[in-house]
C-alpha positions in Angstrom: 83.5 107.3 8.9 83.3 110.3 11.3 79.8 108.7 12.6 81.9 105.4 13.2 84.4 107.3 15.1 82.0 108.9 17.1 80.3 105.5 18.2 84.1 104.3 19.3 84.7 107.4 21.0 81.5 107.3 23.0 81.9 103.5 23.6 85.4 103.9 25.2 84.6 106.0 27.5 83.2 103.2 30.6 86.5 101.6 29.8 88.4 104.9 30.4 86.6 105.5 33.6 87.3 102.0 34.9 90.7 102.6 34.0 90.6 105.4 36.6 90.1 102.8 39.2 93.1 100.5 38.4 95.5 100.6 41.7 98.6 102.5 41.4 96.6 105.2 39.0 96.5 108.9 41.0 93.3 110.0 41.6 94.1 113.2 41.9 94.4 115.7 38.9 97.4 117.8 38.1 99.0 116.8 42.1 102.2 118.3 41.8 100.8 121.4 40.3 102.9 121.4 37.3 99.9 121.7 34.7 99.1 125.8 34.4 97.0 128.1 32.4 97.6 131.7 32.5 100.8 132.4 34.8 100.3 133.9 38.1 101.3 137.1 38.2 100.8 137.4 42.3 100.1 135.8 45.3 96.4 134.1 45.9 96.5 132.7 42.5 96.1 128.7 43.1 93.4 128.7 40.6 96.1 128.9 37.5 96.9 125.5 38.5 95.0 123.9 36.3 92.1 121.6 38.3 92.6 123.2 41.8 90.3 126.2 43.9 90.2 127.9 46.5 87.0 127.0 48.3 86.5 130.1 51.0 87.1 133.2 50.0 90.4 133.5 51.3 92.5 132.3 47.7 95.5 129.8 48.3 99.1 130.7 47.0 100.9 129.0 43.6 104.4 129.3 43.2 105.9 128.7 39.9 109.4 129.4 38.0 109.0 132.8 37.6 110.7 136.2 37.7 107.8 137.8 40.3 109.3 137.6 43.6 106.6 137.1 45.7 105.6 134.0 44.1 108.8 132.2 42.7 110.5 129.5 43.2 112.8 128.6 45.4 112.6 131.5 47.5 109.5 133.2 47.6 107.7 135.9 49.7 106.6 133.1 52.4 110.2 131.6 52.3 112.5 129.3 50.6 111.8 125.7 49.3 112.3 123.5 46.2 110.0 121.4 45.0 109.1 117.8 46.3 108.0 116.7 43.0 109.2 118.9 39.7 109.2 122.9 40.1 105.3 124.3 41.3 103.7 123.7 44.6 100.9 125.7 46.5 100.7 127.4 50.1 97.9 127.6 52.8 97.9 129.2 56.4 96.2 126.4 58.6 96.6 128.5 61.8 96.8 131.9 63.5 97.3 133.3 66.5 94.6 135.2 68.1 92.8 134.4 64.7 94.7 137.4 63.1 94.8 135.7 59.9 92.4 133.6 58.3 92.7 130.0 57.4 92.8 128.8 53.0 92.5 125.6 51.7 92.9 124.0 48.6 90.4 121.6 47.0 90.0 119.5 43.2 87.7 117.6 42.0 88.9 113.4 41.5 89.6 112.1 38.4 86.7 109.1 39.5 84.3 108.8 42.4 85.7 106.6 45.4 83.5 103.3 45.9 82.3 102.0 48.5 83.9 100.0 51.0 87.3 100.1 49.1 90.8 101.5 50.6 92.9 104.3 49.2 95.9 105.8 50.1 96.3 109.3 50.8 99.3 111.3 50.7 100.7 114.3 50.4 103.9 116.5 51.4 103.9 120.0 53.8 106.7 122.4 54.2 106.7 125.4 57.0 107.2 128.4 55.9 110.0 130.6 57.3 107.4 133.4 57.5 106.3 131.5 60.0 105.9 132.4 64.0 104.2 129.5 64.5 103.9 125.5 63.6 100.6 123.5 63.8 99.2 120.5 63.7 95.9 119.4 62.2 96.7 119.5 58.6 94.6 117.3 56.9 93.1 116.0 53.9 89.3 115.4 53.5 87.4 113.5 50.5 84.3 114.9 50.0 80.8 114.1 47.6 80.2 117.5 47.6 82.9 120.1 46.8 82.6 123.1 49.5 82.1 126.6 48.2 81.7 130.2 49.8 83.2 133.2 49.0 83.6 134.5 52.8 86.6 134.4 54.6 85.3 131.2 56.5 87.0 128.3 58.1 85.8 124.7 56.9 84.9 122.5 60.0 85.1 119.3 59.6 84.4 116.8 63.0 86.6 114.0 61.4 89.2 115.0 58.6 89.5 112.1 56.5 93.5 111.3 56.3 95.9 113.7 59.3 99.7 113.1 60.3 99.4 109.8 62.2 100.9 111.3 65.4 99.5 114.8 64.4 101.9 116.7 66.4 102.8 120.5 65.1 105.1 119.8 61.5 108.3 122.0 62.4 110.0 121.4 59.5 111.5 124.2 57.6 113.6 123.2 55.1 112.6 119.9 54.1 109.0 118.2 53.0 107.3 116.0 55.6 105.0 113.3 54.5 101.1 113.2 55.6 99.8 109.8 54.7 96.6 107.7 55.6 94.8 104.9 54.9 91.2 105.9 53.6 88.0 103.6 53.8 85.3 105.2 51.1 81.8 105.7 52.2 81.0 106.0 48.7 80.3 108.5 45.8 83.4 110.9 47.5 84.6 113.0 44.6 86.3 115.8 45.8 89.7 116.8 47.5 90.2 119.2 49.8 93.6 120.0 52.2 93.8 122.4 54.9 93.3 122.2 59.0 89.5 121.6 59.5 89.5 122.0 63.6 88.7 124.1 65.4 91.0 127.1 67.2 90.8 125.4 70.4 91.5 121.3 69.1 94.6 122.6 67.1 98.1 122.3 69.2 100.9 124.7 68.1 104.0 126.0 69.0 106.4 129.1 68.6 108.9 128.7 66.4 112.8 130.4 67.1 114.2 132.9 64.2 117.0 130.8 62.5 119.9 133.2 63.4 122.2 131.4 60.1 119.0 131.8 57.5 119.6 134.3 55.2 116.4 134.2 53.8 114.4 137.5 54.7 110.8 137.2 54.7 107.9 139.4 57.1 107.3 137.0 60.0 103.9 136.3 60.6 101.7 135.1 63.9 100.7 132.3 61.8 101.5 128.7 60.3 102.2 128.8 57.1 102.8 125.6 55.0 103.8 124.5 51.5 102.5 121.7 50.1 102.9 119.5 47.1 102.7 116.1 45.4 99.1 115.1 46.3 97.6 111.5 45.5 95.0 108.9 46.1 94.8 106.0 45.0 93.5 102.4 45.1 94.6 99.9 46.9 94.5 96.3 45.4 94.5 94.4 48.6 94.3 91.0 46.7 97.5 91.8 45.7 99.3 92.2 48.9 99.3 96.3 48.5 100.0 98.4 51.2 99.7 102.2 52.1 103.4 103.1 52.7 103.1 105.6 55.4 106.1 104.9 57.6 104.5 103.2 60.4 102.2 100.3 60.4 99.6 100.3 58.4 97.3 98.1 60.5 96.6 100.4 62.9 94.9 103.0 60.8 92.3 100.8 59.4 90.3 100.7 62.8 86.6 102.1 62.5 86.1 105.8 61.9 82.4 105.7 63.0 81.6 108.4 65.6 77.9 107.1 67.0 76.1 110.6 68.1 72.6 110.6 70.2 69.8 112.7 70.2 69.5 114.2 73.7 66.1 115.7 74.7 65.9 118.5 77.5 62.8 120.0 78.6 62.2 122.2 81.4 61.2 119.8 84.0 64.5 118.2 84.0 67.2 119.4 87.0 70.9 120.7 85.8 72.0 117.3 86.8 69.3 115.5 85.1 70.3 117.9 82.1 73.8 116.9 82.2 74.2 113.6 83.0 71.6 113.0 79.8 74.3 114.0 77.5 77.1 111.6 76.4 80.3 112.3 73.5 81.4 109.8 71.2 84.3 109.2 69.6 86.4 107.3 66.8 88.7 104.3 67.4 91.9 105.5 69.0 90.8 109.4 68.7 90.0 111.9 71.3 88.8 114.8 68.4 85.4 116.0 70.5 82.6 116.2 67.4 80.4 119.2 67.0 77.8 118.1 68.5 80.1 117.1 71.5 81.1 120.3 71.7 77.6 121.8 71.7 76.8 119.4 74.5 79.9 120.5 76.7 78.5 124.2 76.0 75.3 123.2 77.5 77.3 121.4 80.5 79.4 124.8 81.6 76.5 126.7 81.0 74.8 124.3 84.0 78.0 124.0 85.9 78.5 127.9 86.1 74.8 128.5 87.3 75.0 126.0 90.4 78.4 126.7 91.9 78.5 124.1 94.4 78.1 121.2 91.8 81.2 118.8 90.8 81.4 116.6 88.0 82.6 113.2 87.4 83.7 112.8 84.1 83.8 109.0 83.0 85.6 107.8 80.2 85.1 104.4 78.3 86.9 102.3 75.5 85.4 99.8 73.5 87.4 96.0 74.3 89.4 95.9 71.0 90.6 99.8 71.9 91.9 98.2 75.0 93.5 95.1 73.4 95.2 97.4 70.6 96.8 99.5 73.7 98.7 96.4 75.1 100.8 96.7 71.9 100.8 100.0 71.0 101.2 103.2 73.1 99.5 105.2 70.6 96.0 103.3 71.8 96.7 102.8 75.6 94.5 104.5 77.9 92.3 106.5 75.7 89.4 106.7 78.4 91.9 108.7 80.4 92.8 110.7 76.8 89.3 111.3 76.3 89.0 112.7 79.7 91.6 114.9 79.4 90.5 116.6 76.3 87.0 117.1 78.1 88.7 118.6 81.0 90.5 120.9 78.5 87.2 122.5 76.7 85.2 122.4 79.8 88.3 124.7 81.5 88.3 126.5 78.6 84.7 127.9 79.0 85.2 128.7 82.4 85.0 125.6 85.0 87.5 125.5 87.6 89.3 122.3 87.1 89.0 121.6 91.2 85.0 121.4 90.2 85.9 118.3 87.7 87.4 114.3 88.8 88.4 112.1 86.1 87.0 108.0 86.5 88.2 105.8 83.4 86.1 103.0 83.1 88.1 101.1 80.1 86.5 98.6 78.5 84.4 97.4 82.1 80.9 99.4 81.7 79.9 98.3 78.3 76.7 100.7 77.0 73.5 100.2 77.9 72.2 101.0 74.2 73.8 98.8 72.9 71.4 96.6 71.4 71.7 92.6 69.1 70.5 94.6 66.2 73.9 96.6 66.5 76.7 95.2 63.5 79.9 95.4 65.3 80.9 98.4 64.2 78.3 100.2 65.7 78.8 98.3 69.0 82.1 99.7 69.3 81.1 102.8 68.0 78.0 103.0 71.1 81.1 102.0 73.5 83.5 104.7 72.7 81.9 107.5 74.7 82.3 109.8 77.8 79.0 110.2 80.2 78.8 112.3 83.4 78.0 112.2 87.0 76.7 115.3 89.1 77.5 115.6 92.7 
């Protein structure tokens, strides 16, 4: 008999996994923190949630229904907020100024592995903390196949976060939860979660908060953001049967191409500074102006050229790919992102140090289609090759 039970037990376990994948079920383990081992005792305790981590060295906060002060709830040592889903939640800083404070995250492992080609949705519910100077933007959640790990007080950088606020302006809100919801495409074999603001200093937008002269709640004000955050989920959408991802806004207009085409670029020493720079070229997703890493490292290189020759001036051109264009007709959110684009380029490049009289902006839309683009290209890539910036010396 116990054999025989055995056998079942090992047998039902494909049928539990599929289960996993039926739409509606929550990926996510344990997504309102509620589920706890050993009671915190302190703050930086988000491990006693049962399933969650802190992935950098720098230990998110869990506040439960206890009598410890500094990590109770409703008020607590960061501020004052019940719940959005029964009593726990967690806490992460996701900005500081002048980098006084470093960034935590919170990450957990998926119940099942996304597949392939198939659409979750994402959501999940921040809070700012009335410790907090400041509010940010940039928080995000990112599904992972590996789970991140390092016990330095790092920042994760991530070029595109998989699900942010759809407008991703700073999230004021003190005393009530604001919802952060996406619709996700898997790549495949993504297993992990992971929440916090994975941009960099200069690509996150913030602002200063006012003291609330009527809160009675007294907490130490720090130069950071500080945000709650609670009642996590993904989970499958059956599109067969008419789902939807009920973000607030339409839905259609997240599900445009994520792809961010990059190109290697090789310099050697016989090329001129405007040979150098007009080489390099930054890509982009559908309807985003986030600069990757690698752009970044190119619009290094560019200053670095700029600032040794001061008499040259660069054109900055900025291109769309045609259904960017056709998208921006209807919605305002999509219109004019070559001039976007060129904006945020004008923004880094002043940032390291060129004079913004050395720098014209041309927007090309959709007219000057790439020349790399090639019949072997799927669509996707086409548009991906077309959502670029190049340069022009003078």
């Amino acid at each position: 008999m116990k054999k025989l039970l055995a056998v079942m037990a090992i047998l039902s376990l494909p049928l539990m996994s599929e289960a996993q994948e039926i739409s509606g079920n929550n990926l996510v383990p344990n997504g309102s923190f509620e589920e706890v081992g050993k009671k915190p005792k302190k703050l930086g305790k988000i491990e006693s949630a049962v399933d969650w981590v802190s992935p950098t060295g720098v230990r998110a906060d869990l506040f439960v229904d206890t009598k410890m002060e500094d990590i109770s709830v409703p008020l607590n040592a960061r501020g004052s907020e019940n719940a959005k889903d029964g009593v726990n939640y967690a806490g992460i800083y996701t900005y500081s100024y002048g980098k006084k404070k470093p960034r935590s995250y919170i990450s957990a492992k998926l119940n099942s592995s996304l597949k392939k080609n198939l659409k979750y949705c994402v959501e999940f519910y921040v809070s700012l903390g009335e410790c907090s100077k400041y509010a940010a933007n940039n928080i995000a959640a990112n599904l992972s196949n590996k789970a991140y790990g390092s016990n330095d007080k790092v920042s994760i950088f991530e070029t595109n976060p998989s699900v942010m606020a759809f407008e991703n302006k700073p999230i004021t809100a003190r005393y009530n939860w604001v919802k952060i919801c996406g619709v996700y495409k898997a790549k495949g074999g993504e297993k992990y979660i992971t929440l916090g603001n994975f941009l960099t200093e200069d690509r996150t937008d913030y602002t200063r908060m006012k003291k609330d002269k009527e809160s009675e709640i007294d907490v130490d004000i720090e130069a950071a953001a500080y945000y709650y955050v609670d009642n996590i989920s993904v989970r499958l959408i059956d599109e067969e049967k008419g789902e939807k991802c009920d973000c607030g806004y339409d839905e259609e207009l997240v599900e445009y191409s994520s792809t961010v085409y990059e190109k290697a670029v090789t310099v050697n020493e016989e090329m001129t500074s405007a040979e150098i720079i007009e080489a390099h070229q930054l890509f982009f997703a559908f309807g985003k102006t986030t600069i990757s890493v690698e752009g970044e490292k190119a619009l290094d290189l560019i200053a670095e050229e700029l600032k040794a020759n001061s008499e040259m001036t660069l054109q900055i051109n900025g291109h769309c790919n045609e259904s960017e264009d056709e998208v921006g007709i209807e919605n305002d959110y999509y219109a004019k992102m070559d001039t976007k684009r060129i904006g945020e380029v004008m923004k880094y490049l002043i940032g390291k140090g060129v004079g913004e009289d050395r720098m014209t902006s041309a927007p090309q839309g959709s007219s000057a289609p790439n020349e790399d683009v090639t019949e072997l290209d799927d669509e996707d890539l086409k548009m991906a090759k077309n959502r670029r910036i190049t340069f022009r010396v003078r």
